[in-house]
C-alpha positions as a Markdown table, in Angstrom:
| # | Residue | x | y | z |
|---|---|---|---|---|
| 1 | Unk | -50.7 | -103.1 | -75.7 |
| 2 | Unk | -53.0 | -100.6 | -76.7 |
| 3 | Unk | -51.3 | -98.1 | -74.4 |
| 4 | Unk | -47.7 | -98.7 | -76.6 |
| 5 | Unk | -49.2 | -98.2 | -80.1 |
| 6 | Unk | -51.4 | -95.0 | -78.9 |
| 7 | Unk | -47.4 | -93.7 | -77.9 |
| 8 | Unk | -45.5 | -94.7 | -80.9 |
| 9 | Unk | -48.5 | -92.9 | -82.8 |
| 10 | Unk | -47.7 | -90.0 | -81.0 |
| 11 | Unk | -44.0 | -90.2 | -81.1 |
| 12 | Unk | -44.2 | -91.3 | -84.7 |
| 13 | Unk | -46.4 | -87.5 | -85.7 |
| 14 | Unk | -44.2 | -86.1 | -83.7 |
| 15 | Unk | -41.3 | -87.0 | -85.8 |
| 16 | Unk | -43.1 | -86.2 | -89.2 |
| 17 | Unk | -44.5 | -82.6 | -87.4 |
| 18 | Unk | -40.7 | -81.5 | -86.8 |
| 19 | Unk | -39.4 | -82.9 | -89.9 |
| 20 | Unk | -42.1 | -80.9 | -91.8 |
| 21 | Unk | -41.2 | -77.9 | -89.8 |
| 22 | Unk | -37.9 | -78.0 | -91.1 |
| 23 | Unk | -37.9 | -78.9 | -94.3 |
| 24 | Unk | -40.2 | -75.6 | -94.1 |
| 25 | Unk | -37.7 | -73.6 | -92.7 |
| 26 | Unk | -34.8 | -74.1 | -94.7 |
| 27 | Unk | -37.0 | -72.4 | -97.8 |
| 28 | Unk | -37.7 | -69.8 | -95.8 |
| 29 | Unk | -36.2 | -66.5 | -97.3 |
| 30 | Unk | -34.7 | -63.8 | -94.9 |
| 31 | Unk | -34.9 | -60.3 | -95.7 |
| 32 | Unk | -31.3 | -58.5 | -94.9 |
| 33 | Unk | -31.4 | -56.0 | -92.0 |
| 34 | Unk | -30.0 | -52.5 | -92.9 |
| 35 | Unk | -27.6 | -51.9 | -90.3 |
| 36 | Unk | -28.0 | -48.3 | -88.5 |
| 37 | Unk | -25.9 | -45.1 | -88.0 |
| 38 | Unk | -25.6 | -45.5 | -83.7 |
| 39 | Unk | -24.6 | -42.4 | -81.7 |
| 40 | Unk | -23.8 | -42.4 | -78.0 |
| 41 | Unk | -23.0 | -38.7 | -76.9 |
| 42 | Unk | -23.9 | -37.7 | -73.3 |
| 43 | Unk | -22.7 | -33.9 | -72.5 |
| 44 | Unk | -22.3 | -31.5 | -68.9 |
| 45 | Unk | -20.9 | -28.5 | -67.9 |
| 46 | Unk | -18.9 | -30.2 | -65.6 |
| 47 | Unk | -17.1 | -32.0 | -68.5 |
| 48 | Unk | -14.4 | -30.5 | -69.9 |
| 49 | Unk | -14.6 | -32.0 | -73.5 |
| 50 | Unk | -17.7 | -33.7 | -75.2 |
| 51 | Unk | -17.2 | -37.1 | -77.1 |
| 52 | Unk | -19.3 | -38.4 | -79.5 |
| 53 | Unk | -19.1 | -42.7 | -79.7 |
| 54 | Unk | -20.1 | -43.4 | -83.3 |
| 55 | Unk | -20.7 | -47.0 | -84.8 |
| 56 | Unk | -23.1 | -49.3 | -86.8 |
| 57 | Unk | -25.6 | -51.5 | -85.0 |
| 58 | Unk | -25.9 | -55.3 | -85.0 |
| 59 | Unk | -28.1 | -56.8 | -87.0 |
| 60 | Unk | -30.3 | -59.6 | -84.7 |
| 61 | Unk | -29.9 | -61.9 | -87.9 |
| 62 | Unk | -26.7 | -62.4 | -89.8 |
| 63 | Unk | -24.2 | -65.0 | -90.3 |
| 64 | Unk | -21.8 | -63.9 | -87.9 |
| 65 | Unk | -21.7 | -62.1 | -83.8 |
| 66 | Unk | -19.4 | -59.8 | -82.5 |
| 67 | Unk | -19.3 | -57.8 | -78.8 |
| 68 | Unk | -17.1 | -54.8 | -80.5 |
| 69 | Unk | -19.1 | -52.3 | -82.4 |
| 70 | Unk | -17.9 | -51.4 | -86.1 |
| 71 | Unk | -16.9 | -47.6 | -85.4 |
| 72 | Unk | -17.3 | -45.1 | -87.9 |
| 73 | Unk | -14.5 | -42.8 | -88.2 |
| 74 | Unk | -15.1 | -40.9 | -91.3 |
| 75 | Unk | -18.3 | -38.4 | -90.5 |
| 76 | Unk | -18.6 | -35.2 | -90.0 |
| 77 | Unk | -20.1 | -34.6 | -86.8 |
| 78 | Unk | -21.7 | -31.2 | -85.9 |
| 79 | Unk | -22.8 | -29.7 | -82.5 |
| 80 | Unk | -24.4 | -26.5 | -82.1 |
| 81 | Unk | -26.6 | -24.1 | -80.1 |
| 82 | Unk | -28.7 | -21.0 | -81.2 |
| 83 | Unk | -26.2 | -19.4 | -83.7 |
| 84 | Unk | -22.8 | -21.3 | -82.2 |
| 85 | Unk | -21.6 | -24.2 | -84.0 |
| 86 | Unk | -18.8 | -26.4 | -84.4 |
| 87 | Unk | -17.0 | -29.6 | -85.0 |
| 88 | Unk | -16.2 | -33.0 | -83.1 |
| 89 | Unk | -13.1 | -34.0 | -84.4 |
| 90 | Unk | -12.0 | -38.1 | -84.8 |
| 91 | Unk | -9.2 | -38.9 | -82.5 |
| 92 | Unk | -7.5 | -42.3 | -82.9 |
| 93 | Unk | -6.6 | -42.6 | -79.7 |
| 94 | Unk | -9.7 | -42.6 | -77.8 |
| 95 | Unk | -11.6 | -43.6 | -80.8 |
| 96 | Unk | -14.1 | -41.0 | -80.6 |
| 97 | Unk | -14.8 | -37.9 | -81.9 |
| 98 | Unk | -14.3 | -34.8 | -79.4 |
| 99 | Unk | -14.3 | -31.3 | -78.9 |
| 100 | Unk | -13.2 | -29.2 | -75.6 |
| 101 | Unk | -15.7 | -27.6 | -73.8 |
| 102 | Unk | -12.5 | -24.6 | -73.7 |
| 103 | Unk | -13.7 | -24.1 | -77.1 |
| 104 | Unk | -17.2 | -25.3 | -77.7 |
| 105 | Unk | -18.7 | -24.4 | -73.4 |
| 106 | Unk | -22.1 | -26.8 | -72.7 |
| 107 | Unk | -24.2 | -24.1 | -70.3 |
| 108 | Unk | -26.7 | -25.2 | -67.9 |
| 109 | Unk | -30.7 | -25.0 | -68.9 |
| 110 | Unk | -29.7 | -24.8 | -73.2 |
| 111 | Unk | -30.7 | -26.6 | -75.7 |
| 112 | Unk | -27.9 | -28.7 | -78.2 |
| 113 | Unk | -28.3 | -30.0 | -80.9 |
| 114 | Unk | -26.0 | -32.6 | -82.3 |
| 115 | Unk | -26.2 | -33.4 | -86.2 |
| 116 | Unk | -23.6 | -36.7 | -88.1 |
| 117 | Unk | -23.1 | -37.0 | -91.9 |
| 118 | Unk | -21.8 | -39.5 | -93.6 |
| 119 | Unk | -20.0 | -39.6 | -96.6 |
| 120 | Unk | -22.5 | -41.3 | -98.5 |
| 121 | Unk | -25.4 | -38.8 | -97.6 |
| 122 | Unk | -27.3 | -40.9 | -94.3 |
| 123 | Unk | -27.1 | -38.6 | -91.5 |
| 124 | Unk | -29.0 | -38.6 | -88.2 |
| 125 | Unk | -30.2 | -35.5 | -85.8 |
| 126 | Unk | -31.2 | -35.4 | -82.3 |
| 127 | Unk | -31.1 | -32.9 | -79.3 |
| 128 | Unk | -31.0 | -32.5 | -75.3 |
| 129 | Unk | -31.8 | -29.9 | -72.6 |
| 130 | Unk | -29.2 | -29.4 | -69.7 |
| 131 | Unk | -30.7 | -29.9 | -66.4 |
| 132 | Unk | -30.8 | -25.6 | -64.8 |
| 133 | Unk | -29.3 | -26.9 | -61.3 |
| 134 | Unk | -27.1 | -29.5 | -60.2 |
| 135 | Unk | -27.8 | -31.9 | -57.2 |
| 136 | Unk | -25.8 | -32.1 | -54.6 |
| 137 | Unk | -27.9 | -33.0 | -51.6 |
| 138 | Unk | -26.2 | -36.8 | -51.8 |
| 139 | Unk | -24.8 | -37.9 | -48.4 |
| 140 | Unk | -24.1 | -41.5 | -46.1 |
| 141 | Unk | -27.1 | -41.7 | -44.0 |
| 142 | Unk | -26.2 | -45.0 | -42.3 |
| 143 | Unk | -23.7 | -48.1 | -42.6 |
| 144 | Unk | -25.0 | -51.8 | -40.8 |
| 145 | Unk | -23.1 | -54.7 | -40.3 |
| 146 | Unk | -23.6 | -58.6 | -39.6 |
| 147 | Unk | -22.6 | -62.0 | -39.7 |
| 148 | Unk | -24.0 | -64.8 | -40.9 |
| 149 | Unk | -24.4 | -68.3 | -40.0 |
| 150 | Unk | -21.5 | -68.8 | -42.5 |
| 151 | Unk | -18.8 | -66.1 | -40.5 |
| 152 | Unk | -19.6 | -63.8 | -43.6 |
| 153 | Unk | -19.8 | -60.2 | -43.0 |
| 154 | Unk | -22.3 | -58.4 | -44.4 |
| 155 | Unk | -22.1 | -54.4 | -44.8 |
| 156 | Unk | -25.0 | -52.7 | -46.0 |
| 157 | Unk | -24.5 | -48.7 | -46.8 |
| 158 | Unk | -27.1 | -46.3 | -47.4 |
| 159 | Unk | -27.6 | -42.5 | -48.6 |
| 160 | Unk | -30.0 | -40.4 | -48.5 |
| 161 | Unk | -30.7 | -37.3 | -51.1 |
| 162 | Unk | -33.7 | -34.8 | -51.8 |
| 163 | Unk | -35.3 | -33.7 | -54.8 |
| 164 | Unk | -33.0 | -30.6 | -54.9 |
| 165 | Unk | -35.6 | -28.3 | -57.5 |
| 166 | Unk | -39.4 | -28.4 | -57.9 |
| 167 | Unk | -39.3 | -25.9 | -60.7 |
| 168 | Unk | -37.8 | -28.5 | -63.7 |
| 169 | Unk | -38.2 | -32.1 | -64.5 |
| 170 | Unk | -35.7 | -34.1 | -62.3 |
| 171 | Unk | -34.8 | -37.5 | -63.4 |
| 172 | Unk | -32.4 | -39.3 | -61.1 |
| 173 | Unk | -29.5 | -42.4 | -61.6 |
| 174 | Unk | -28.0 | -43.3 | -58.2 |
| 175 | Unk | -24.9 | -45.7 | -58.0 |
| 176 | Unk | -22.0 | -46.6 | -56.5 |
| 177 | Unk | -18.1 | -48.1 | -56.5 |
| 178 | Unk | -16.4 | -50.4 | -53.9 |
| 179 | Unk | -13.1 | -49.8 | -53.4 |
| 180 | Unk | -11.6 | -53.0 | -51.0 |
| 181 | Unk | -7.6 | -53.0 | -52.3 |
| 182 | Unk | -6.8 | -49.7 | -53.3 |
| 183 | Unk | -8.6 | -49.1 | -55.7 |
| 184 | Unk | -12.7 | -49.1 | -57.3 |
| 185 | Unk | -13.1 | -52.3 | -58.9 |
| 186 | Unk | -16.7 | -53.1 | -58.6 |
| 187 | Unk | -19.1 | -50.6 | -60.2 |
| 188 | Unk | -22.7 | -51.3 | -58.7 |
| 189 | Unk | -25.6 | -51.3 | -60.8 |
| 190 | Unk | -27.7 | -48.1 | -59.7 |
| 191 | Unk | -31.2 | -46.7 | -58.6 |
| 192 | Unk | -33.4 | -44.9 | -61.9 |
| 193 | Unk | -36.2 | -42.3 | -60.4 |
| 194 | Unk | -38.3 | -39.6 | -62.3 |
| 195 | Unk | -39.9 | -36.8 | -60.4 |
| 196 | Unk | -43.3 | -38.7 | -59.6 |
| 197 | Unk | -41.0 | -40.9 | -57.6 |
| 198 | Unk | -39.0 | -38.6 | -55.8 |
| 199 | Unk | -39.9 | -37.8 | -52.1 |
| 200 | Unk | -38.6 | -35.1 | -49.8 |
| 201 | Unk | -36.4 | -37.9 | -48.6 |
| 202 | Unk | -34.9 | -40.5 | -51.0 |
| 203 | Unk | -32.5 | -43.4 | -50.1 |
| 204 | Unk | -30.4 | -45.6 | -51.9 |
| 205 | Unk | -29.4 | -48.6 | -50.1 |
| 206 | Unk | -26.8 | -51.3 | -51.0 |
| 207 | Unk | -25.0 | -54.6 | -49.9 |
| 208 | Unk | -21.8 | -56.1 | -49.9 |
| 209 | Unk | -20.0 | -59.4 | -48.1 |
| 210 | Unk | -17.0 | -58.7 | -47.0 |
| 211 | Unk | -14.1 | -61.3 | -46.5 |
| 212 | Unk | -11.4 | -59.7 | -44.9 |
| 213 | Unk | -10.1 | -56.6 | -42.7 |
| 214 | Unk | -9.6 | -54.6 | -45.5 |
| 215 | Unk | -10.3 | -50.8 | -45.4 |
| 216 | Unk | -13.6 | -50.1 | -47.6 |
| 217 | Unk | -14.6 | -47.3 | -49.4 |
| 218 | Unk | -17.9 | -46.4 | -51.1 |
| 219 | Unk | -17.9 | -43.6 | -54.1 |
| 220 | Unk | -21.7 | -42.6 | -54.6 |
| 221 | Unk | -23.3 | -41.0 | -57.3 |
| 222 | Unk | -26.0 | -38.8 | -58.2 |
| 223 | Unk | -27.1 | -38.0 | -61.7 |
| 224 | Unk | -29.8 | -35.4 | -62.4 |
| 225 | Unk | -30.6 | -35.4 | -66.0 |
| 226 | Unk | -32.8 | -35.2 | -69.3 |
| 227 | Unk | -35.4 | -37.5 | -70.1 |
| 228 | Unk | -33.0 | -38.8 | -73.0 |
| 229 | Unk | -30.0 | -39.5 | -70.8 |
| 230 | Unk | -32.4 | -41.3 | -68.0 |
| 231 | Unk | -34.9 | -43.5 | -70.4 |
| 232 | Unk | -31.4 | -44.4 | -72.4 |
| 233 | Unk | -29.6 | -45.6 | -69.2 |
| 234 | Unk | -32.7 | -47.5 | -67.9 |
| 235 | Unk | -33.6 | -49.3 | -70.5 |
| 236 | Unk | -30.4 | -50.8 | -71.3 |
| 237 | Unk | -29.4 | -51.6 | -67.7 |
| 238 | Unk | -32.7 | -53.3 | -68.1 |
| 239 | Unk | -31.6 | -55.2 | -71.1 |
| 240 | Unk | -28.5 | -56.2 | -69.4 |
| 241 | Unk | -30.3 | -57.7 | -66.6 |
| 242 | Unk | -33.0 | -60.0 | -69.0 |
| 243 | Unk | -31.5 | -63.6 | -69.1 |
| 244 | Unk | -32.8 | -66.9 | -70.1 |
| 245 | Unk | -33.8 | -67.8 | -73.6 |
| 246 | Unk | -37.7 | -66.9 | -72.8 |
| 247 | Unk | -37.3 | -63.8 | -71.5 |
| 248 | Unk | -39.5 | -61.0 | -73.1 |
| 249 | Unk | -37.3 | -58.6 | -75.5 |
| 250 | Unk | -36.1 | -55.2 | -74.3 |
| 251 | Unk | -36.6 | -52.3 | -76.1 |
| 252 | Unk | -33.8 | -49.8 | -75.9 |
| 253 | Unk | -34.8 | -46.3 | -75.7 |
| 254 | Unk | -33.4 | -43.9 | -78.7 |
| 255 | Unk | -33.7 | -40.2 | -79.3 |
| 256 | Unk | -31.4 | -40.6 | -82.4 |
| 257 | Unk | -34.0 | -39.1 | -85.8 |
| 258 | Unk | -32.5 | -41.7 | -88.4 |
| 259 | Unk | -30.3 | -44.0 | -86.4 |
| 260 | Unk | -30.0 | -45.4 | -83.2 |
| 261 | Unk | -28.5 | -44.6 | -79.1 |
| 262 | Unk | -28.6 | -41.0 | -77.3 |
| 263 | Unk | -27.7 | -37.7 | -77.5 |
| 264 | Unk | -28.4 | -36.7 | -73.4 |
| 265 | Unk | -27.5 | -34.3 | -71.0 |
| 266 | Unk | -26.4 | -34.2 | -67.3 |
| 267 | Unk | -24.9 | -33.4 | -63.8 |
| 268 | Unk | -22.9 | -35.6 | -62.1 |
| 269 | Unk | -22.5 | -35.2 | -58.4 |
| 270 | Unk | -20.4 | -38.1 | -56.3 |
| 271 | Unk | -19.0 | -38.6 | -52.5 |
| 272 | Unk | -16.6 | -40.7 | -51.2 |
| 273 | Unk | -17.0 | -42.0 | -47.5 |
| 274 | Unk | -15.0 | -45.2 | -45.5 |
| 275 | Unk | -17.6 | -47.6 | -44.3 |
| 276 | Unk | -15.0 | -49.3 | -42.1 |
């Protein structure tokens, strides 16, 4: 008997504890979050225009959620390089803002510096150094193939690239796209490596089940870039990947004075090889 009154005690504190709790909580007072100017702007000499993403950031508290950004279409956004200077402009179909590299050319190894003003007076500033040398030492090394106990076929791909320069700090993103029916429908989440983890030799392996006789072909991709354009891509592929409600929170790298995202540089490098 003893044993049934020591639990409904328990339960019965319990009870009062979480009832206390919220009658707490509904008094609390939240302060509002300002929301934040958010630039996404990645530039290369291989491109042949720059865009500029602009939007505000999502508050973590608020009374409402939604997956589509709130652009912002009415700044003036300015990119320039020693004495060179000029304007993105907004274009409504895209919903960006852009310039042609015809008219404003990104060089390798220079600095830019990328400046947005709002009407209201905010404005945010950040720059990015293009990588001197591109990397194009990306190449199939070896494709295996099994079955399991389940008459899957299993295909796993792998390349191999080098650290192309010793003279400048390399910082590496390695993917890859599937194409199976004609076309690249599965983008694979890549590889992130700074220069104290590049070796001579490098590899980047992969994996894929294959139901079918299908043709396959694998697009790969090398990315040597800035430190802006690498941490950015890192730690939001990280943030992607956290799941479950107790999972630690995920900082998202910014080099955005004022405001939030990136404003990086890179090459972009790719092959495309038949794996059967």
């Amino acid at each position: 008997m003893k044993q049934y009154f020591n639990k409904f005690i328990y339960i019965l504190i319990s009870a009062l504890f979480l009832y206390s709790c919220e009658d707490v909580a509904t008094n609390v007072k939240i302060k509002q979050v300002e929301k934040q100017i958010v630039v996404q702007c990645f530039i290369s000499p291989d491109d042949d225009t720059v865009k500029a993403m602009l939007s505000w950031s999502l508050p973590v508290i608020g009374t409402s959620y939604s997956t589509k950004p709130e652009l912002i279409n009415n700044a003036s956004v300015i990119i320039y390089n020693n004495n060179i200077s000029d304007t993105l402009e907004w274009n409504n179909n895209l919903e960006l803002y852009t310039i042609s590299t015809s008219k404003f050319k990104i060089n390798k190894g220079e600095t830019y510096y990328l400046q947005v003003k709002l009407l209201d007076g905010k404005n945010v500033f950040a720059n990015c150094t293009v990588p001197a040398t591109q990397n194009n030492t990306l190449a199939l090394y070896k494709v295996d193939s099994m079955t399991n106990s389940w008459d899957e076929t299993i295909i796993e791909y792998t390349y191999k690239y080098n650290n192309h320069s010793n003279s400048q700090n390399n910082y590496y993103r390695i993917s890859s796209e599937i194409n199976v029916y004609s076309e690249y429908d599965e983008y694979v989440q890549g590889d992130f490596k700074s220069k104290n983890e590049i070796k001579n030799d490098n590899y980047y392996t992969n994996s894929l089940y294959s139901f079918s006789n299908e043709p396959i072909y694998v697009k790969a991709y090398i990315i040597n870039s800035d430190y802006n354009y690498f941490q950015y891509h890192k730690t939001l592929q990280n943030a992607q990947n956290s799941f479950g409600i107790f999972s630690e929170p995920n900082i998202i790298f910014s080099n955005i004075k004022g405001g939030l995202g990136c404003f990086g540089a890179y090459y972009s490098y790719s092959v495309e090889n038949k794996i059967r």
